[in-house]
Structures are given as C-alpha cells and as structure tokens.
N, C-alpha and C positions, 0 to 999 in steps of 0.2 A: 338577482345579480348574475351577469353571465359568468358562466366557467371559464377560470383561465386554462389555459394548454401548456401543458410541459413537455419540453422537447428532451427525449431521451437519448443522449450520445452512446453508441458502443461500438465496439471495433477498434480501430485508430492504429497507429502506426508500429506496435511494438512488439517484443514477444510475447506479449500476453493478451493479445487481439480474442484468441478462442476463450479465453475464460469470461472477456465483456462480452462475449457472446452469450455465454452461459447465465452469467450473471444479470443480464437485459432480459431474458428468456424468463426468468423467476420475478423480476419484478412487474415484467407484461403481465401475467398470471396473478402476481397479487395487489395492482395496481385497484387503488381506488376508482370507476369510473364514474361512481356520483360526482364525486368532488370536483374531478380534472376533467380535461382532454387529454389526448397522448397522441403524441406525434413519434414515429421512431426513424432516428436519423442515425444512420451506417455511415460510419467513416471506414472509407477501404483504403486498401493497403497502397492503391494509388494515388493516395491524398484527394481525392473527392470524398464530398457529402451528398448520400443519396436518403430521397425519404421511399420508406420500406411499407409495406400493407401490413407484414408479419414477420416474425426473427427468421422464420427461415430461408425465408430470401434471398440471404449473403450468400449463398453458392449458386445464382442466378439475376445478375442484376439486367440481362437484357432488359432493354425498353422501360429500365427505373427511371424514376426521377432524380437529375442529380439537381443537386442545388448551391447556391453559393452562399459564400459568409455574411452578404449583404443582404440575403433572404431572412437570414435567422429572427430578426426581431417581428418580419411581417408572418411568421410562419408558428411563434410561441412566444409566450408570455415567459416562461423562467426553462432554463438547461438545467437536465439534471446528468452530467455526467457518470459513466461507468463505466470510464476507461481508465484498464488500469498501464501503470507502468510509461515509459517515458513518453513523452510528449502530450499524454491524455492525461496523468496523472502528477507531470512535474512544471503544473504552471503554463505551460506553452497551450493550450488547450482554452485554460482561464483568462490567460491573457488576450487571445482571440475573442472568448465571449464580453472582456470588460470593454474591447475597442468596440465594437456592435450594440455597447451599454444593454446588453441581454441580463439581468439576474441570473445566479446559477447557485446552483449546492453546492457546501461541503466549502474546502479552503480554497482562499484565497492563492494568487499569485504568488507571493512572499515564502507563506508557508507553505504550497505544494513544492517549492522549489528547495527550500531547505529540507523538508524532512527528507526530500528522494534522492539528494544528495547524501551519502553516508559519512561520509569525510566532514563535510562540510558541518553537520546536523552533529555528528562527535564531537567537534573543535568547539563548538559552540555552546554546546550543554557540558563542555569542560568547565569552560568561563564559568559555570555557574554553579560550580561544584558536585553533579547531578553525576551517582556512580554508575560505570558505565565498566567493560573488560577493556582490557588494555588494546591500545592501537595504536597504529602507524599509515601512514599514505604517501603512495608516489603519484605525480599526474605525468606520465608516461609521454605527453606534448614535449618534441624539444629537449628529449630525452636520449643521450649516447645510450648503447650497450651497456656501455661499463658504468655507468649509472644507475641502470637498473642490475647490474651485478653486486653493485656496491650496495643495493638499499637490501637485495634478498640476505645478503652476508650480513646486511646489521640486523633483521630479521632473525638468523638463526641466531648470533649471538644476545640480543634480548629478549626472544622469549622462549617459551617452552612448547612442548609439543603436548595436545594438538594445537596446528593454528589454521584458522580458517581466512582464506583468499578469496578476497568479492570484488565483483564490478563495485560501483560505487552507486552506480547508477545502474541500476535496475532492481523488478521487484521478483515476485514469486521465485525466491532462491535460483533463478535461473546464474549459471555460470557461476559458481560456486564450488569451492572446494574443502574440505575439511583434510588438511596437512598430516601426517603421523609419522610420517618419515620426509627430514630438511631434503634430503633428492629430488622428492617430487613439488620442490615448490616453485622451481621454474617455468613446469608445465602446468602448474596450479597458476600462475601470473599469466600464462599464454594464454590459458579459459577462460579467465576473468576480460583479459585483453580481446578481447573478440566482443566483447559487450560495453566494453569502456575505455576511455583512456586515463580512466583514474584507478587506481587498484587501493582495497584497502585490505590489513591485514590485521586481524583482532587474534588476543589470547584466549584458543579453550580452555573451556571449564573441564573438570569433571564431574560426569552426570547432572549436569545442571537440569532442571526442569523450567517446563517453557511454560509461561505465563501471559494469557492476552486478557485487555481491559478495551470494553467496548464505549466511544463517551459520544455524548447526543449532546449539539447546543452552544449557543454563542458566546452568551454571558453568566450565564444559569445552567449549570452544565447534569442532566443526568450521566453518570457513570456504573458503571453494570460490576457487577463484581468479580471478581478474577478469575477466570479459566483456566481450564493447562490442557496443554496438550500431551497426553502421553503417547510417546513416537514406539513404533515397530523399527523404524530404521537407525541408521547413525545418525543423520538429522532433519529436519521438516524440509526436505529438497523437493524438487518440484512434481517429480512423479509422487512420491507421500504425498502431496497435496491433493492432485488432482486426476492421477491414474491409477496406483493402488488401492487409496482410500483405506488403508489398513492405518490408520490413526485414531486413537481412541481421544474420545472428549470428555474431561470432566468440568462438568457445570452446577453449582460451583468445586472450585478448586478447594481440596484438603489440604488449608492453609491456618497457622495460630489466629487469633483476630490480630493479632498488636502487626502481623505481615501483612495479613489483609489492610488492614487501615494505612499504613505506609504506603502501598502499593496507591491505593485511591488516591493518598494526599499526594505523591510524586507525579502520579497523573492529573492531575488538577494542574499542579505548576507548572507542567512541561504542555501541555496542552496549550496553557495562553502563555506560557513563555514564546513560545511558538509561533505565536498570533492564530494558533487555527478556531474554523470556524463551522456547523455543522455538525461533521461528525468524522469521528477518527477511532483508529484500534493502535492503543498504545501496549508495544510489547516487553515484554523481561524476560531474564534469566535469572532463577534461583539457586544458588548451591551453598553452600555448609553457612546457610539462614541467613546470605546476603542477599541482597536484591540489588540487581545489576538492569538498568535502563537498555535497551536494545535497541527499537526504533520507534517508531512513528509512521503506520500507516493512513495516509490519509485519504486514499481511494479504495476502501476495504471492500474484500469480493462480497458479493450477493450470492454465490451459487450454493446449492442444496447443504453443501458442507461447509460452508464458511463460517468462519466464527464470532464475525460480525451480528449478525441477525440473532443466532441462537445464544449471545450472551445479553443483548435485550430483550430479547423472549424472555428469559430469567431474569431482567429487572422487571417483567410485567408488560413490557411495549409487542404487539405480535407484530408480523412482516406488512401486514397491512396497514396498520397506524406509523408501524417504523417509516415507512417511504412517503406516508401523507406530512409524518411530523420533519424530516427532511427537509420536504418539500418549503413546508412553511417556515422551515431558518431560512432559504433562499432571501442573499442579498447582493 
C-alpha cells in the first residue's frame, strides 16, 4: 500500500507564527517516516504557501517554492495543521482546507472558531451550566468612548480585584493584563485592544492553580490526567511560556482523586460539547477546592515545553505515536 503524505502547515498569520515554528521543528524530528510522507508547507506572513526542504528555511525563502490552495490536494493526502493562534488556529485555516476537500487534524471549523473566541466559548458553556470565573465583554465595533467608559465603570463596580483584561481572540497570553489597581484598567483595555476588537474581562482568583488536561480522539476519547503548572510569575504570560521557561510542571498534578475524576468527567463534556475533534488541551483554575473551566485549546503547542505531549507521554502515548495517532483521527 503506498504511503500517504501529510502536509504540515506552520507559520501563518498571527502573533504566534515563531512558536509553529518551533513546534513544526519537534515534530520534523519526531515524525514517523515509515508510515508517512512529510511535505512542509510555510505559510508566511505575506499570506503565501511555500513548500520548504527544512524548518529552517523561513528566514530565507529565495527561489522557494510557493504554491497555491488549488495545489494542496495534488501535493498531500491529509493537513496536519500547527498553527497556532488566529486564523491558523480559529477556523479560517480549516475552513480553506474543507473547500480543497483535503482531510486535516485536530478540530473542525465550528469548534476552532468557538473555542478561540473567549466571549463567545464563555457565553455558551454558561448555557450549560459548566463553572467557569466571572465575566463580562464589550465588542468595541461601533462603539462611542463613553461606551467603553461606561462598561469599565460597570467593571469596577462588579467586580473585585484582580481582574484580568484579554483580547478575546488570541492565544499564548499575548495582550493580557492582570488588573490590581481599577486605574490601570483603561490601558489594560487599550493592550488588549491592539489585538482585538472584543475585550473580555474575567474575576481573579486568589492563588488559584493552573490545571491542563490533554485529550486525544473523536468519539473514544483518551484523556491524560491533570497537570499543573506551577508558575514563578504572576501569571502563565507569554514570556513564562516561552522565553523564561522558569515554570515548573507537575505531571501528574497533587490533586484528591474525587478532583481528579471531576476534572476528566468536565472534560469529556466540554470537549464534545464543543464538537471538537482530534486533539485538544482543556484548561482550569483551581482555588479553595473549586474547579473553574478556563478554556479550550484546540491548536496546543508541540514545542520542547509544551504541555500537550508531556501530559500524553504520562498517559503512555510518546511524541512519535502521538503525531502518528493524530494523524490517523484526520477527517
């Protein structure tokens, strides 16, 4: 039987282009090449597709090949996406590959769109009574000044401090603020604002610990057991993630079982609540023995520290079976 070819996407349009970098880079490396083929296709920040010899390439595409959308079905058998963040990770990306009727990993159109929406993804795991920190959102379209004066003044008056200000849309904590004095929460809206025109604004906890669950699978879901992240900073922001690396992991997480077992079962529901499909890292906040819903990543990094891989490593799956078994949910 010939070998099918998987076209790996990385790069793409958003502020987290260097990290599919990183993350495409780890799975070249631990790519199965009995099984596949591997094609690696760069999407640069000028919205072309180029196919690549090697990752390192992207700081020299002289004389690449670029290719078009119309190539993709003649050029691979299934996308495996690895871009994170918007338009590679919220749908727009998938939606490209289902008009080309290309197979691809991971979620669909539906749910990359709702989980990367945070407003949206909150409002709707409201409906279903799924606990989550308290929230509020402006969509800042069409919006006076004193509109957006008027929502931060409802802001200080319901909630307490801290409170934390996000784009809505975007992922690795980029443009984020964690509030602790209502002064700063104009220029807290103005950061977020630079990456959205939705702003949302959630109640800190205190000390809450951060909890990720890693889950593999369509219909038959493996789910990995809870991780935490124990932070150095005030909170998992984007330098913690990916330029300090001063965050500690624990795998598993020093959790009761009866938390543990809640945390799986909330993840099971939200997971096909959701419609997604493949693979996702579903995250929480724990504090005084609540477990608080947070989001739904459904383009989770690959790179050396990501939490993704090393909380299937500890269900048993290594990095090489993880990306084969990926591959084969592709639908």
């Amino acid at each position: 039987m010939e070998k099918k070819t998987v076209g790996l996407f990385f790069g793409g349009l958003s502020n987290e282009a260097d990290i599919s970098v990183i993350s495409a880079k780890n799975i070249i490396k631990a790519f199965d090449y009995k099984k596949y083929n591997l094609v690696l296709v760069y999407w640069h920040k000028n919205n072309q597709f180029y196919i690549l010899e090697n990752a390192e390439e992207v700081n020299d595409l002289s004389g690449k090949k670029e290719i078009h959308v119309g190539d993709f079905s003649k050029l691979f058998d299934v996308a495996l996406p690895i871009t994170h963040g918007k338009y590679g990770e919220d749908g727009a990306l998938q939606g490209l590959l289902e008009i080309q009727k290309v197979p691809y990993c991971g979620c669909r159109v539906l749910s990359s769109s709702l989980c990367m929406d945070k407003a949206v993804f909150k409002t709707f795991l409201a409906g279903h009574s799924i606990r989550q920190v308290k929230f509020d959102f402006i969509d800042l379209r069409d919006k006076k000044q004193s509109d957006v004066e008027s929502w931060i003044e409802q802001i200080e008056r319901n909630f307490e401090l801290p409170v934390y200000i996000k784009p809505s849309n975007s992922g690795s904590s980029v443009g984020i603020t964690k509030v602790t004095d209502f002064k700063n929460l104009k220029k807290a809206v103005r950061e977020a604002a630079r990456h959205d025109d939705k702003i949302l604004a959630e109640q800190g906890l205190v000390n809450p610990r951060e909890i990720e669950v890693a889950v593999l699978g369509n219909d038959e879901l493996t789910i990995s057991d809870p991780g935490e992240l124990v932070l150095e900073g005030a909170f998992y922001d984007f330098d913690e993630k990916y330029t300090k690396n001063q965050t500690q992991v624990a795998i598993p997480a020093d959790l009761e079982a009866q938390t543990r077992e809640e945390i799986k079962k909330i993840t099971e529901k939200v997971y096909h609540l959701c419609d997604c499909k493949g693979f996702a890292r579903v995250d929480y906040l724990l504090a005084d023995n609540e477990v608080y819903l947070n989001e739904i990543n459904t383009l989770p990094g690959f790179t050396d520290i990501s939490m993704f891989p090393m909380l299937m490593k500890s269900a048993g799956i290594n990095y090489k079976d993880l990306i084969t078994k990926i591959i084969k949910l592709a639908n």
